[in-house]
C-alpha positions as CSV (number, residue, x, y, z in Angstrom):
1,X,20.4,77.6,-15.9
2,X,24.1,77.3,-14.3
3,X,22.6,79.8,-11.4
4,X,19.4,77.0,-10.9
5,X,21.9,74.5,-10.7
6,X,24.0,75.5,-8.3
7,X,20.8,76.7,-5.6
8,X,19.7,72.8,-6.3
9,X,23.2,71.2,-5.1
10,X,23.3,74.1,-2.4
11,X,19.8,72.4,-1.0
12,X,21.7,69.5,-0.6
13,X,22.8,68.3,2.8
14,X,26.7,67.0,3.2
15,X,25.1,63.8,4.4
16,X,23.1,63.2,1.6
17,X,25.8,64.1,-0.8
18,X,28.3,61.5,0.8
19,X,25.5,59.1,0.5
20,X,24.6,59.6,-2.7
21,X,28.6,58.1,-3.3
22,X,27.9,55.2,-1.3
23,X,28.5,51.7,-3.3
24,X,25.4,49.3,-2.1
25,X,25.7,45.5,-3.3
26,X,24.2,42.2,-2.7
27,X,25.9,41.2,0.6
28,X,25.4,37.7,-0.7
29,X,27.4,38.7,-3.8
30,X,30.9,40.2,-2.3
31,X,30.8,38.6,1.8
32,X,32.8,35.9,1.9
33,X,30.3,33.0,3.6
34,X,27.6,35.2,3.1
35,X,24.3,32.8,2.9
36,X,23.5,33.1,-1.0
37,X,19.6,33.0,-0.4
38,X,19.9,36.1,1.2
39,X,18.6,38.8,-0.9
40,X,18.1,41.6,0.9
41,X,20.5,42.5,2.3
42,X,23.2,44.9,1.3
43,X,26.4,45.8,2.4
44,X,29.2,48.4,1.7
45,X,32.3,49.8,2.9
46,X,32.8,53.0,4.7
47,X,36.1,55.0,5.4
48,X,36.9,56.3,8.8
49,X,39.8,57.8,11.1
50,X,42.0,55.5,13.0
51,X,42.6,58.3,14.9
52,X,40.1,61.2,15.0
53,X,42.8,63.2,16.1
54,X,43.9,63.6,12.6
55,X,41.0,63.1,10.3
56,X,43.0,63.2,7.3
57,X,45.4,60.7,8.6
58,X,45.5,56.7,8.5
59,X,41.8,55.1,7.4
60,X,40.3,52.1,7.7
61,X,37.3,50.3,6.7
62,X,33.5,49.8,8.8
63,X,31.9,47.1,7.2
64,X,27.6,47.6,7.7
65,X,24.6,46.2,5.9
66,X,21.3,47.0,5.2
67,X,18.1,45.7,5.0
68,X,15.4,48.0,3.7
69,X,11.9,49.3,5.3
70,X,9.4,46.8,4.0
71,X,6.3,49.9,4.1
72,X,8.8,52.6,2.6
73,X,5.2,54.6,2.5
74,X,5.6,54.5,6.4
75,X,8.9,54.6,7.2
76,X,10.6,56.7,9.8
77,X,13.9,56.4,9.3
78,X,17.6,54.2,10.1
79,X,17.9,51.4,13.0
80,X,21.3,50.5,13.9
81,X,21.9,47.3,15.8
82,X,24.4,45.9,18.1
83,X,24.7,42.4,19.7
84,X,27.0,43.4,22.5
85,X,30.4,41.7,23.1
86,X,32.8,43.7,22.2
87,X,34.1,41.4,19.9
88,X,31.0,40.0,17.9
89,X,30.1,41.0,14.5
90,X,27.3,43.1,14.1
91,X,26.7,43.1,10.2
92,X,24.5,40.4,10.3
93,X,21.6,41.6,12.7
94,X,19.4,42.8,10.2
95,X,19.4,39.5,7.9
96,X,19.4,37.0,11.5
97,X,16.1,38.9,13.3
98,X,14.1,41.1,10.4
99,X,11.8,38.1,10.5
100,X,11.6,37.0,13.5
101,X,10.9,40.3,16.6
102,X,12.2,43.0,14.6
103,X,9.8,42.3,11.9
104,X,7.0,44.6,12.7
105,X,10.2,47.3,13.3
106,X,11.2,46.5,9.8
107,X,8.4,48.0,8.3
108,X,9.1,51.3,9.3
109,X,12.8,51.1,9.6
110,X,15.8,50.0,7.2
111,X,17.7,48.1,9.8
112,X,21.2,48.7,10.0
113,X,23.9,46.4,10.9
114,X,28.0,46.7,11.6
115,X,30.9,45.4,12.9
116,X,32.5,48.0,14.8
117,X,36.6,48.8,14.4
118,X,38.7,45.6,14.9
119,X,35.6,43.4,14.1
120,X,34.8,41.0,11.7
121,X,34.9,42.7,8.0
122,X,35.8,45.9,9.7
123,X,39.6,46.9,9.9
124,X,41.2,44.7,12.7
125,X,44.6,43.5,13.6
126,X,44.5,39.7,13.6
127,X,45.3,38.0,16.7
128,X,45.8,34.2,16.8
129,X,47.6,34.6,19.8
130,X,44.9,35.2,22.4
131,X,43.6,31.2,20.9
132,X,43.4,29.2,24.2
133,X,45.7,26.6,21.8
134,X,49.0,29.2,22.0
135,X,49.3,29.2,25.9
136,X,52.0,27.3,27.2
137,X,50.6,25.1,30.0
138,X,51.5,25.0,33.5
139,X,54.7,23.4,34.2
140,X,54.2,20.4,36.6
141,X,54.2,20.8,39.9
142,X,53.4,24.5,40.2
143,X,49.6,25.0,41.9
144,X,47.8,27.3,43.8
145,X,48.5,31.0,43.5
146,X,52.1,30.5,41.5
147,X,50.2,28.8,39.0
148,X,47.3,31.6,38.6
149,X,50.1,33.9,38.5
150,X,51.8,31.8,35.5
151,X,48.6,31.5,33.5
152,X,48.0,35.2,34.3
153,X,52.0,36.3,33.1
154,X,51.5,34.3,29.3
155,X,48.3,36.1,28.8
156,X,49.8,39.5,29.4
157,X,52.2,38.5,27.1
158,X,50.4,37.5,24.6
159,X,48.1,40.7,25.0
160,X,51.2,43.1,24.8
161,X,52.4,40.9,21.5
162,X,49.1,41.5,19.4
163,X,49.1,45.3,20.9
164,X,52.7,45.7,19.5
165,X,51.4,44.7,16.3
166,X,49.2,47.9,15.2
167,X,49.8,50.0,18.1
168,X,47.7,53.0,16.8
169,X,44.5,51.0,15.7
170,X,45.0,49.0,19.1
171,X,44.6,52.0,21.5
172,X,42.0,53.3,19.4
173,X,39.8,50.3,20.1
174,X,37.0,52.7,22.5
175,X,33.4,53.0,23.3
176,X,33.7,56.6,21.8
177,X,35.6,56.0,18.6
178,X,33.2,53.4,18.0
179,X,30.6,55.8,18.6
180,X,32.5,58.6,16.0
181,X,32.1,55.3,14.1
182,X,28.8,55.3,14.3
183,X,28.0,58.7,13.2
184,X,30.3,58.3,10.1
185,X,27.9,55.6,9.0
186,X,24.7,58.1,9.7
187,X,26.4,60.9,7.4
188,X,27.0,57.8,4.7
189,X,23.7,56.8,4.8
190,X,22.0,60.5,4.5
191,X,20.2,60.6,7.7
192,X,20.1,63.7,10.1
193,X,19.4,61.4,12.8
194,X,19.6,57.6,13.8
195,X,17.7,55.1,15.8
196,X,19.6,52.7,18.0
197,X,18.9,49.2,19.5
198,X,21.4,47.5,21.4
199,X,21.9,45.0,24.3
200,X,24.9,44.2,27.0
201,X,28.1,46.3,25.6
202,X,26.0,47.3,22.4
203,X,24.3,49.8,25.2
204,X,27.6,51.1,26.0
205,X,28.2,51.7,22.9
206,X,24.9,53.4,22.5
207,X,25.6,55.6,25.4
208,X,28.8,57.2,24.7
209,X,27.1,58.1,21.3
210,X,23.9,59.8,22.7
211,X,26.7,61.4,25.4
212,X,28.4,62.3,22.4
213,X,26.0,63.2,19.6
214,X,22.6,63.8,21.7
215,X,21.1,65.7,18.7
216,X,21.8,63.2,16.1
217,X,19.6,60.0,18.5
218,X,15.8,60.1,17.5
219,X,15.3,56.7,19.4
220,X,17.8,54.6,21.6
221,X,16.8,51.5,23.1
222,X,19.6,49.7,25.5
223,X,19.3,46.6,27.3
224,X,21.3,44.7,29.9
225,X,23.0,47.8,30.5
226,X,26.5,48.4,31.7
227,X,28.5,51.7,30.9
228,X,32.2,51.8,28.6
229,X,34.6,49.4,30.5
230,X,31.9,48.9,33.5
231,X,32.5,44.7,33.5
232,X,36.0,45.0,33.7
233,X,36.2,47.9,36.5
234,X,32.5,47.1,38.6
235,X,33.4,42.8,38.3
236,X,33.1,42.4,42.0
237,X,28.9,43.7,41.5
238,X,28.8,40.4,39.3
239,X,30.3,38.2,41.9
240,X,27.6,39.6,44.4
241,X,24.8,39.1,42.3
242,X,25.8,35.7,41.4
243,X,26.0,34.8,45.4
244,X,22.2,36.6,45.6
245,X,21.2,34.0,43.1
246,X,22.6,31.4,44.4
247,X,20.3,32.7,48.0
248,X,17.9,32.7,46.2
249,X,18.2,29.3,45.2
250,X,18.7,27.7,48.3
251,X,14.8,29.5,49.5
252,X,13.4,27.8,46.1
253,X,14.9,24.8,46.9
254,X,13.8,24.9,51.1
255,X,10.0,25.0,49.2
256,X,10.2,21.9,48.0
257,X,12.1,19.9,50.7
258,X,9.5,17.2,50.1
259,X,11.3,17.3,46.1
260,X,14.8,17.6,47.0
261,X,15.1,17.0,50.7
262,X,18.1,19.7,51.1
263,X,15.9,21.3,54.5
264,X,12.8,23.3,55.0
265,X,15.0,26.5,55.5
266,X,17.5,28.4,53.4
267,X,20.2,28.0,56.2
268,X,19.7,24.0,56.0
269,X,19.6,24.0,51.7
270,X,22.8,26.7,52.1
271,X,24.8,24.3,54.6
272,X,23.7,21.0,53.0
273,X,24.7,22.2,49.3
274,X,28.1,23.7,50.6
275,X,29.0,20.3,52.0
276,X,29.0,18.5,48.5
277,X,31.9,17.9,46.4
278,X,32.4,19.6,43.4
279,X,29.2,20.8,42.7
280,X,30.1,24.8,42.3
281,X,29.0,24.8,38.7
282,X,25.4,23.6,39.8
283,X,25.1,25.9,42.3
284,X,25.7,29.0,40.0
285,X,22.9,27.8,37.9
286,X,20.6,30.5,36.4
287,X,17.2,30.4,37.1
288,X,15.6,27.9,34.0
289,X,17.5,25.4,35.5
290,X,17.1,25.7,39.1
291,X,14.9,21.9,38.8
292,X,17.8,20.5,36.6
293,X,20.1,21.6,38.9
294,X,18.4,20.7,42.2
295,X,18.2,17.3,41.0
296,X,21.2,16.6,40.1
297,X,22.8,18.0,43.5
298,X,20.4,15.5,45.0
299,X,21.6,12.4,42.4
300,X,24.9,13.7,44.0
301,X,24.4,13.1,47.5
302,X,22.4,10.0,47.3
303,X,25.4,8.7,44.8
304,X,23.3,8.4,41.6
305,X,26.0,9.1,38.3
306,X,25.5,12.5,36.9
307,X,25.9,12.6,33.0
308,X,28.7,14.8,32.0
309,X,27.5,17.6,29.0
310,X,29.0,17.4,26.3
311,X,31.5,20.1,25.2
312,X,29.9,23.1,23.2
313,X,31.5,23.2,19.5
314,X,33.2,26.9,18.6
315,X,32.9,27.8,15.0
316,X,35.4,30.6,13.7
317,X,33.7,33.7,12.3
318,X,33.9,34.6,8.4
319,X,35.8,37.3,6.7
320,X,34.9,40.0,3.7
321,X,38.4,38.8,3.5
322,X,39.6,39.1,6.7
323,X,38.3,35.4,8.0
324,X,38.1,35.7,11.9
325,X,40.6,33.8,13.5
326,X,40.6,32.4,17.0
327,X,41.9,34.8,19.4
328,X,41.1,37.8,17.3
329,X,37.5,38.1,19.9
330,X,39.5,37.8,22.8
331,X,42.1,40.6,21.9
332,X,39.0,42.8,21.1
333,X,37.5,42.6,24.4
334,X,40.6,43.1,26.3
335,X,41.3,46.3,23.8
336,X,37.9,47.9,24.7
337,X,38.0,46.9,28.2
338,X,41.5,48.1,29.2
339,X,41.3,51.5,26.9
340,X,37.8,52.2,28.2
341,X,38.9,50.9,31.6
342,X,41.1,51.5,34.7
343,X,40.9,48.7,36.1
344,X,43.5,46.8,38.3
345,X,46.3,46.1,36.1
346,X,48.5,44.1,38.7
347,X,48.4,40.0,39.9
348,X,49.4,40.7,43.0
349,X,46.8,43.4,44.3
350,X,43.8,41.6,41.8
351,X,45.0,37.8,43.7
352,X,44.3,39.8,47.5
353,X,41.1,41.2,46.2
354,X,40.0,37.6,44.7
355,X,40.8,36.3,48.1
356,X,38.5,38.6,50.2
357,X,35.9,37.9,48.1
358,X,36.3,34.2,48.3
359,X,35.4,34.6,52.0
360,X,32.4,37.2,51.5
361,X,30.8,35.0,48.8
362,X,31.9,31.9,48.8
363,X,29.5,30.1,45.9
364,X,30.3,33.0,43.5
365,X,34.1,33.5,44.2
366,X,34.5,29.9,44.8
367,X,37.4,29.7,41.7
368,X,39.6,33.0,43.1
369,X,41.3,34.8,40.7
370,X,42.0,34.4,37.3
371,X,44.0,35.7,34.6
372,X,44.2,39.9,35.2
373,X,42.8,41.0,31.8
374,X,45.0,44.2,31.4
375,X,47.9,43.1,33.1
376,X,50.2,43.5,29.9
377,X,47.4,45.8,28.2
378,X,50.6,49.0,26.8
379,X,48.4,51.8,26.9
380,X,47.3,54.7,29.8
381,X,42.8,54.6,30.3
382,X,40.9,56.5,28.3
383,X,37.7,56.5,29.9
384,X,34.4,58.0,27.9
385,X,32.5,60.2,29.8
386,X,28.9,60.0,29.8
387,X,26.0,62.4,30.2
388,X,22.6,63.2,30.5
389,X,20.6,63.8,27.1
390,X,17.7,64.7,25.6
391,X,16.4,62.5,22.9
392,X,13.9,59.5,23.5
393,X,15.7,56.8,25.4
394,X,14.1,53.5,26.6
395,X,16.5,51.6,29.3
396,X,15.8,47.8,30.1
397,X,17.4,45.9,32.7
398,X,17.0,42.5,34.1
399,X,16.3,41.6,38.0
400,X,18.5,38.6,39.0
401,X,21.1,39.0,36.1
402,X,24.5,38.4,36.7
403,X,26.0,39.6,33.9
404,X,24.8,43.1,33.5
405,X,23.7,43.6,36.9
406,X,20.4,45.2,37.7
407,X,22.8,47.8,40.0
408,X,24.2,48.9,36.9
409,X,20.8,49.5,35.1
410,X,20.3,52.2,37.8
411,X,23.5,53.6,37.9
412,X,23.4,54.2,34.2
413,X,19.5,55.7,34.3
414,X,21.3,58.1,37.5
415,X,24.5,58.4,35.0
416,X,22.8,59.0,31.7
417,X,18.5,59.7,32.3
418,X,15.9,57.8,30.7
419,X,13.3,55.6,32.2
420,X,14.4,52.0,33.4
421,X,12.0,49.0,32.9
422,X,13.1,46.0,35.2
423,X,12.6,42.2,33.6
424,X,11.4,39.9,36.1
425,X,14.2,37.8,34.8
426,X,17.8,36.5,35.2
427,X,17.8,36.4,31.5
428,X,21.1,38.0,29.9
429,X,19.5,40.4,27.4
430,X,15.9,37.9,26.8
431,X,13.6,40.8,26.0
432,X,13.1,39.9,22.2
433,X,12.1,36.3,23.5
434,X,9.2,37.8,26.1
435,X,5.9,38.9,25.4
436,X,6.7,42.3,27.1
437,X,8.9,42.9,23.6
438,X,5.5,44.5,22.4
439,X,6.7,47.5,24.8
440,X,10.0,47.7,22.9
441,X,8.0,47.5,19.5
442,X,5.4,50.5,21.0
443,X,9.2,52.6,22.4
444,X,10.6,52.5,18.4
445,X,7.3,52.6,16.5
446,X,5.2,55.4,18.5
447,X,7.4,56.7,20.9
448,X,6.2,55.9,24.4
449,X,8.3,54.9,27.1
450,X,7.6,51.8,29.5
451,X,8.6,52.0,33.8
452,X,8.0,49.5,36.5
453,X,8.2,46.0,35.7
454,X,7.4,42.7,33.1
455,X,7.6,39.1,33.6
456,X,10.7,37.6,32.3
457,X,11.3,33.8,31.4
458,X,9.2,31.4,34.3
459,X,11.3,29.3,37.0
460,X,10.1,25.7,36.4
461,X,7.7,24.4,39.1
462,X,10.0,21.7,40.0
C-alpha cells in the first residue's frame, strides 16, 4: 500500500502539487473595496523572489484573481490578462470584461488577473512623492528652458528619494522579472502552459515571457505593441506619428472647405491652422474628433467663445491593504521604464534633442521638452532581450496610433515573429470595441491567426 502511494504522488507534477497549497477566497470577502456583488471571482496570494538571483532570499507578494471557465466540459486551459501601464492594476480584468468581449473566451478559459510587482495588492514601495501636489513650483520669474530644467531637477529628486527607499525591490521593477512573475503564478495554478492577452505595455510584458519561457505560451495575443522600455527609448517615433496625424488632418479638413473654410488644399488648412493662437491641443486631436475639433478651430478664427472642458476627476486606487496612493503609478512607470531602458538620462542633451524636433515637427513638438524621466533614476539599464519563438502568437497593431506606433508593431513582429494584423484605427488598444474582435475570439478559441487589415473606429463625416 505505502509502495502505491508513493507511485501516486510521484505522478504528480511540482506545479500541481504547489497548486494544490494554493488558498483561493471570495475576492469580495478579503479585498479591501472589493465590489461585494461580485461572486466569482477569487483571489489569493503568491510568494515570489525580489531578486531571482537568490531564490531563497527576500519574498514578496503577487496578488491575482480568478474567474472560472463557465463550460468546464470545454475548457482549454488559463488566460492571464494585462491592461498595460506599467503602473495599473491588473487583478481586476477578469471581473470588469468576463461579461462584456471576453465572455465567449470565458467559457473555455479561467481568466486570470494580477497586479504585477510594485502594483496595487502586489508588494510595492509607496510613493506619495511622485503626487503632482509634492513639487515645489517654479519660483517667479524663472521661464523658458531654466524653468524646464527646475521642473525637470525636483522630479529627479523625488525619483532618487522613493528609489532610496527599497533599493532592491526598486531595481527589480523589469519586463522580465515581471515575466519570472508570471510563470510563478502558472506553477501556482497547476498549468504546464498559459495563455496570454495583453495590450500597450501588457504586450511587453507578454514578450519578454514568450522570449523567456517559449514552451510554457500555448496562446499570446498582444496589442498596441511596443517592446520593454520602447516609449521611453523610441519617444521621438511618437512625436512623428503625432505630426502624420495631424497631416492627415489638415487633407480631411481641405475636403470639406465648404464646412470649415481652412482651404481646398492641405498646404492652405496646414498654414491657416498654424496661424491661430493657442490651439495646439485641437490640432493633436485623434481621429473621433477630427469634426469637434475642426469646428472649434473655425469658432476660433471667426471669434465665436469656445467652452472650456471641464477637468477629468482622478480617483486613487484601493489596497488588499496597501491602498494606492497618488504617486505610487508614477514611480512604477519611471521604475520599469528606466531599468528596462537606456534612455537619455541628462537635461541638457534631452532639452537640444526636444529643440530639433520642435523645428522638424512643429504641431507634435510644439511644448519642447519636459521633465527627463530617468534623470535621477540610481540604477545602470537592464534591458530584456527578446527573441523569436515558437508558440501561437497573434500581434495587433493600430494604423494612425500615436501611442504605440504602428512602426513599432513591425519592429516587434521583425524582433519577436508572429503575424501582425493592422487596425484601420488611431484607437489606443480599441480592438475589444470593433467588430473585427471576433478574429481575436477565433486566435484564443481555435487557433488561427489573422494578417492584413480591419476597420477600426469611423472618422465622423463632418
Amino acid at each position: 500500500m505505502k509502495a502505491i502511494a508513493l507511485a501516486a504522488l510521484l505522478l504528480v507534477s511540482p506545479a500541481q502539487a504547489e497548486a494544490d497549497t494554493v488558498d483561493w477566497k471570495l475576492c469580495a470577502d478579503i479585498a479591501a473595496g472589493w465590489d461585494t456583488a461580485d461572486r466569482a471571482s477569487e483571489c489569493m496570494m503568491i510568494k515570489v523572489p525580489v531578486d531571482y538571483g537568490k531564490p531563497n532570499g527576500r519574498q514578496i507578494d503577487i496578488a491575482v484573481s480568478r474567474i472560472k471557465a463557465t463550460e468546464p466540459a470545454k475548457r482549454k486551459g488559463v488566460l492571464l490578462l494585462n491592461p498595460g501601464g506599467p503602473g495599473i492594476p491588473g487583478i481586476t480584468e477578469p471581473v470588469l470584461h468576463a461579461g462584456t468581449y471576453l465572455k465567449e473566451i470565458n467559457r473555455y478559459y479561467d481568466l486570470i488577473g494580477f497586479d504585477t510587482r510594485g502594483v496595487g495588492y502586489s508588494g510595492k514601495t509607496f510613493c506619495p512623492e511622485m503626487d503632482a501636489s509634492k513639487f515645489p513650483p517654479t519660483p517667479p520669474g524663472v521661464t523658458g528652458k531654466a524653468a524646464v530644467q527646475f521642473r525637470s531637477d525636483a522630479y529627479a529628486k523625488n525619483v532618487s528619494a522613493c528609489a532610496a527607499k527599497d533599493p532592491e525591490l526598486s531595481r527589480s521593477l523589469t519586463a522580465a522579472n515581471a515575466a519570472r512573475d508570471m510563470d510563478r503564478i502558472r506553477v501556482a495554478l497547476g498549468e504546464q502552459k498559459i495563455s496570454y492577452q495583453a495590450i500597450s505595455w501588457g504586450s511587453a510584458l507578454g514578450s519578454a515571457y514568450r522570449s523567456m519561457f517559449d514552451n510554457r505560451v500555448d496562446r499570446m495575443l498582444l496589442e498596441s505593441l511596443m517592446a520593454p522600455g520602447q516609449n521611453n527609448e523610441d519617444d521621438d517615433d511618437q512625436v512623428a506619428a503625432k505630426e502624420r496625424l495631424f497631416n492627415l488632418f489638415t487633407k480631411w479638413i481641405a475636403g470639406r472647405d465648404q464646412v470649415y473654410h481652412f482651404g481646398k488644399t492641405a498646404e492652405e488648412v496646414r498654414s491657416a491652422l498654424l496661424a491661430l493662437p493657442n490651439v495646439n491641443s485641437l490640432l493633436r486631436a485623434n481621429r473621433a474628433r477630427w469634426a469637434e475639433s475642426a469646428k472649434a478651430l473655425a469658432d476660433i478664427r471667426d471669434g465665436v467663445p469656445v467652452p472650456q472642458a471641464a477637468p477629468k476627476p482622478e480617483f486613487p486606487g484601493n489596497g488588499w491593504s496597501n491602498v494606492e496612493q497618488y504617486g505610487d503609478a508614477e514611480f512604477v512607470i519611471v521604475s520599469f521604464a528606466c531599468n528596462d531602458s537606456s534612455a537619455n538620462r541628462d537635461f541638457e542633451t534631452e532639452w537640444q534633442r526636444a529643440e530639433q524636433l520642435k523645428v522638424r515637427y512643429p504641431v507634435a513638438g510644439f511644448y519642447g521638452a519636459g521633465v527627463v524621466r530617468c534623470q535621477g533614476w540610481p540604477f545602470p539599464a537592464n534591458p530584456t532581450k527578446l527573441t523569436k519563438g515558437r508558440s501561437a502568437l497573434q500581434l495587433v497593431g493600430h494604423e494612425f496610433e500615436t501611442n504605440t506606433v504602428i512602426k513599432w508593431a513591425h519592429q516587434m513582429q521583425d524582433t519577436i515573429g508572429g503575424p501582425l494584423l493592422r487596425v484601420q484605427d488611431d484607437v489606443h488598444s480599441s480592438l475589444s470595441e470593433l467588430p473585427c474582435w471576433e478574429k481575436a475570439n477565433d486566435f484564443l478559441i481555435n487557433g488561427r491567426t489573422s494578417t492584413g487589415t480591419c476597420p477600426g473606429a469611423p472618422i465622423p463625416n463632418n
